[in-house]
C-alpha positions in Angstrom: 0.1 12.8 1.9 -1.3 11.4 -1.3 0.8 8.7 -3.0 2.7 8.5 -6.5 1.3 6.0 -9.0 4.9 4.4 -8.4 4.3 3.8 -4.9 0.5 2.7 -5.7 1.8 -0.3 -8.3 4.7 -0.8 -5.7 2.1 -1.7 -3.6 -0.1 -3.7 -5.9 3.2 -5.9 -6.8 3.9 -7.1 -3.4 0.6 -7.6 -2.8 0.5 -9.9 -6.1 3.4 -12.1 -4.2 6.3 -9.4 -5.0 8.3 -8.8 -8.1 9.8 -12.0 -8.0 6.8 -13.8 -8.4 5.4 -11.4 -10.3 7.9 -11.6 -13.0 7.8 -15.1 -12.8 4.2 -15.3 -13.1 3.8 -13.0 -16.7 7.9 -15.1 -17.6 9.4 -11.7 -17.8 12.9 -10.4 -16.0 12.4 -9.1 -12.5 13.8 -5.7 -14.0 11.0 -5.5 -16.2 8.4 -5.3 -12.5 11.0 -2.7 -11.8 10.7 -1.0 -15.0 6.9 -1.2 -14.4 7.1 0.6 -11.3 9.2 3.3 -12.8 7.1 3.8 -15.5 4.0 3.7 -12.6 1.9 0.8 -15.4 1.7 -2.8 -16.0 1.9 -3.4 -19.9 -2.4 -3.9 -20.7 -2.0 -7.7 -21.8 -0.2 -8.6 -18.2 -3.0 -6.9 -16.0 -5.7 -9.8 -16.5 -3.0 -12.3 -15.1 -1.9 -10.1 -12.4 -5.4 -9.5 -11.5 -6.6 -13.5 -11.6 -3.4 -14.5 -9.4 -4.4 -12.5 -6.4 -8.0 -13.2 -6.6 -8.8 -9.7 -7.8 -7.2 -8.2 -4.4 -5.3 -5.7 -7.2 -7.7 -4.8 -10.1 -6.0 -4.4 -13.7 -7.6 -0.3 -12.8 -4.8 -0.2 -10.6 -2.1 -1.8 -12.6 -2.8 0.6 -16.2 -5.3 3.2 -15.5 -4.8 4.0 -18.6 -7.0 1.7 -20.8 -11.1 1.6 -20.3 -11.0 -1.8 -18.1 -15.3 -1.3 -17.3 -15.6 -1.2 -20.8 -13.6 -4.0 -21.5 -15.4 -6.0 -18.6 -18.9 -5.5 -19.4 -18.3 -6.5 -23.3 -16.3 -9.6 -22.2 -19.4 -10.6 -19.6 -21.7 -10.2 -23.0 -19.3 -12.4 -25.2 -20.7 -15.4 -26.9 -19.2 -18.1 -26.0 -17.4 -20.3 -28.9 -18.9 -22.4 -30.5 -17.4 -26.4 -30.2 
């Protein structure tokens, strides 16, 4: 039985510590996880945090399949870094 994208993010949030602590984490309502879940995607700009929290055990892929996370990887790992 293949799963739903809902049920794939329901997964990645309890893995992250659960919506609780999700929510917490990104200082959004616990509704809004819910409303993630729903909606089966993590707003872009949360994934990164997710991602760092759980020591990468649930990739940003996972949480928005949506945006071009390789791409974005691979540039950031070419950055310059700022100057001081």
């Amino acid at each position: 039985m293949e799963t739903t994208r809902s049920e794939e993010l329901r997964r990645a949030i309890e893995d992250a510590g659960g919506a609780v602590a999700v929510a917490t984490l990104l200082d959004v309502s616990r509704h809004a996880i819910y409303d993630y879940i729903r909606r089966g995607r993590v707003p872009a700009e949360h994934c990164p945090t997710i991602e760092r929290h759980c020591s990468g055990r649930v990739r940003c892929e996972v949480l928005n399949p949506s945006v071009d996370w390789n791409y974005l990887r691979e540039h950031s790992a070419h950055a310059e870094p700022a100057a001081a």
